[in-house]
Structure formats: structure tokens, C-alpha cells
N, C-alpha and C positions, 0 to 999 in steps of 0.2 A: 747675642753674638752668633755671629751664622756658622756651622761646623757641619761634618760628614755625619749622616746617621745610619748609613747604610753597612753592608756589612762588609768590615774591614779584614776577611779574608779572602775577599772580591780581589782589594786591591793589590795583595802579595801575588794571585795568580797571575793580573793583568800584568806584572812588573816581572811576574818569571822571578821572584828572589823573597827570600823571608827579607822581612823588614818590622818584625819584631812588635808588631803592634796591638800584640796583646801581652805584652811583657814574656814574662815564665812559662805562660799558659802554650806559648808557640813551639815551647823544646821538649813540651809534654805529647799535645796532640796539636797538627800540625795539617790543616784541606790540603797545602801544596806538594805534600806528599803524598797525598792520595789520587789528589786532580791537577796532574803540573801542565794544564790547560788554559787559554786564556779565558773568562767564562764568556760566555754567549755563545750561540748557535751556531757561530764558526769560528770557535776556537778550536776548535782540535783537525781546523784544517790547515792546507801547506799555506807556507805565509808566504811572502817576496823577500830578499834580502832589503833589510832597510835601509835606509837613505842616510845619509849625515845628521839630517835633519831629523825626521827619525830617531835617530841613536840620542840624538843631544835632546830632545824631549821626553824619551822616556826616562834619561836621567835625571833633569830637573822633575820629573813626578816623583821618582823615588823620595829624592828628599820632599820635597813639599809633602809627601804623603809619613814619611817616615816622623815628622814633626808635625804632623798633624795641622796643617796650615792648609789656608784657602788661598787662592789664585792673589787675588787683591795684597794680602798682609803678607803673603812669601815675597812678592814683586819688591813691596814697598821695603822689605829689609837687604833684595838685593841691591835695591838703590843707596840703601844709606852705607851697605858694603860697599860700592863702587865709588862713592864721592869721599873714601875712609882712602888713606895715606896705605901704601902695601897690596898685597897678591890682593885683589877681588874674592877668590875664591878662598882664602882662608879668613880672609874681615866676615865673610856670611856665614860660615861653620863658627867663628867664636859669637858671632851674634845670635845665632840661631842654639844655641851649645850656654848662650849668656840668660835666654830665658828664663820666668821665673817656674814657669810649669817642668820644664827642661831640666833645670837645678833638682828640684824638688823629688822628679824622678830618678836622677841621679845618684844622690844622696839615700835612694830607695824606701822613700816614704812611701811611693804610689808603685805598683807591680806595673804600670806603663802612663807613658806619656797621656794619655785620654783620662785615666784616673787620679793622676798627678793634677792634671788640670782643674777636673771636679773639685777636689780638695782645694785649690788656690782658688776657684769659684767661692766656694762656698765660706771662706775665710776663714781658714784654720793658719793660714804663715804669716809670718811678720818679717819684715826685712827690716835690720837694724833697730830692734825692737817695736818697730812701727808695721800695723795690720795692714798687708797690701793684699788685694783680694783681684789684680790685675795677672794674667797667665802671660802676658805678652811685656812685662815688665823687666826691663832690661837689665842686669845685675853687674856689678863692680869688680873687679878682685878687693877683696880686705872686707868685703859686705857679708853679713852674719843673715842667712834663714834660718828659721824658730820657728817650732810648734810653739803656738800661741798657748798661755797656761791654763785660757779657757777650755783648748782641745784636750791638753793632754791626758783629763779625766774619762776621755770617750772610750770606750771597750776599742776601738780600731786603732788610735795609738797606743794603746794599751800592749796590745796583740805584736804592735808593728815594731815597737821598743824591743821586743826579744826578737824578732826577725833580724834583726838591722846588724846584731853579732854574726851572722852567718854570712852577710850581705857586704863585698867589698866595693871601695867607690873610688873613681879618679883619681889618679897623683895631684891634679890640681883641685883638689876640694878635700878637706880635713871635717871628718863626722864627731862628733862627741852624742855619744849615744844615751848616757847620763843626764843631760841635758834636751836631748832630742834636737839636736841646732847642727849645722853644718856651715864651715866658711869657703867662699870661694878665694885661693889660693892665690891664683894666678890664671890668665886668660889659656886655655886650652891650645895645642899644637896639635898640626894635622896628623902626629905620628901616636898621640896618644887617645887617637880614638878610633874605634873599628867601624869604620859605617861600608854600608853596601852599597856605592855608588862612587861616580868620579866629578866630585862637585865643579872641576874646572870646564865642565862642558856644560853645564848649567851657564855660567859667563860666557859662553861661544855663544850656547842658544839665543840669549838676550843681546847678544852685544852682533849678532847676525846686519 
């Protein structure tokens, strides 16, 4: 599966905005605080005021960057938002938000999206008691994620079990930390999530 390997505090400078992409780790220490530059050798020169276009591209990276998604797999979920009954722009925040990598970080198994993922890689979750080891797996409301009972012996759930008391999660997702499982609720509204960008120009951008 093809993903960013490069370094992902590159991409909070080029966007001018944390976008959290190394979980916890970004409210501790933090490049775009230090270098609130774009990087390369003319970043810290005068820019032009940007175009529409412009504007409505940098936002569609934000999120495609902030979920961690390639050009190709971002596209293809805004097509299946747009051919979805409703705003466009909120069918791709609960689709994208419906993830199974997405969940999983939520829930605060993984301290961000990238290591959420590894973990769904590498098959430690089950959905509805069944091993899905797919990070682009798309989730239900009433659908149950599980630490698989093979993982739960691993020193890292182990560890993560007493984390996850300190750690609150969604109104629409219910943790049981006892069990290590989490349910998805109900599909997510655009008031109950804090993201750093204005997804309905991501729809302009495409729909150009």
C-alpha cells in the first residue's frame, strides 16, 4: 500500500496550520513553532495573495494530509460522498471520520492516525468480532472494534489499557476500556469535530 514516508512535519509547515500528525507528540514539541515557514529555499520569501484556486487546494491537502491519504484513495472517497444522498461535504468527513484506522485512533488506541494504522496493518482489531486487518474499512454505526484477545497480552495494549482512563473520546463512539472495544454510535456531525480546515471547498475544488 503506497503512503508518505517522508517527514510529516514538512507537511504542517507547507499548510501553515498543526494538523496533528503526530498525535500528542505536536502539543509537546512542535517545528511549526519554531519554523512557521514553508520549507524550501523560498519559503520564507513574500508569496502573492492566492487565487481561489489556490485557497481551495490547499484545503483539500489539509485534509487528505491530516488523514493520512494518497491523492488516488482521498479522490475515490469523495466520489462515493458525492454520489451519497446529502451535503457532499459532510458524506466525506463521516466517511473519512468512518474509517477503520480513523476509529481506532479515536477511540485512542494509536497516539495518531499513522500508528493507528500500523496497528490495523498489522492485525490486532476485529470488527464485530471478526480480524480485519483493512485501515480503509469502512465502519457502521451499532459496529463493535476490539482488541483481538491474541493482542491484548502484548506489553503495548497492556500499557495503553491504563492510558485510555485519561483519554476521552467522541460523543458518538462509547469506549469500554475493560474490555478494550469501542462502538460506533452513531455517524459523526460536522459540529462535533474540531478539524483544521473548511471541507466544503474541497467540493468546489473537485466540482471546479
Amino acid at each position: 500500500m503506497a503512503r508518505y514516508t517522508g517527514p510529516v512535519c514538512k507537511l504542517c509547515r507547507r499548510e501553515g496550520v498543526k494538523l496533528f500528525l503526530k498525535g500528542d507528540k505536536c502539543m509537546m514539541k512542535c517545528t511549526l513553532e519554531r519554523r512557521n515557514t514553508r520549507p524550501g529555499q523560498h519559503g520564507s520569501g513574500r508569496s502573492r495573495k492566492p487565487s481561489g484556486y489556490a485557497l481551495q487546494l490547499r484545503e483539500k491537502q489539509k485534509v487528505r494530509r491530516t488523514y493520512g491519504l494518497l491523492e488516488r484513495q482521498f479522490r475515490k472517497h469523495f466520489d462515493t460522498a458525492a454520489r451519497k444522498t446529502g451535503r457532499t461535504s459532510e458524506n466525506l468527513l463521516q466517511i473519512l471520520e468512518m474509517r477503520l484506522d480513523n476509529l481506532v485512533y479515536r477511540l485512542g488506541f494509536g497516539d495518531s492516525r499513522a500508528q493507528a494504522r500500523q496497528l490495523v496493518n498489522h492485525g490486532h482489531f476485529a470488527v464485530n468480532g471478526r480480524k480485519t486487518d483493512i485501515a480503509s474499512f469502512i465502519a457502521k454505526p451499532n459496529d463493535v472494534i476490539s482488541v483481538r484477545e491474541r493482542s491484548k497480552g502484548l506489553e503495548y495494549f497492556k500499557t495503553r489499557s491504563l492510558m485510555l482512563a485519561q483519554k476521552g473520546v467522541p460523543a458518538w463512539l462509547r469506549l469500554d476500556i475493560a474490555d478494550m472495544s469501542g462502538r460506533v454510535m452513531s455517524l459523526p456531525s460536522r459540529s462535533e469535530l474540531e478539524l483544521p480546515f473548511e471541507e466544503q471547498m474541497v467540493v468546489e475544488y473537485y466540482q471546479r
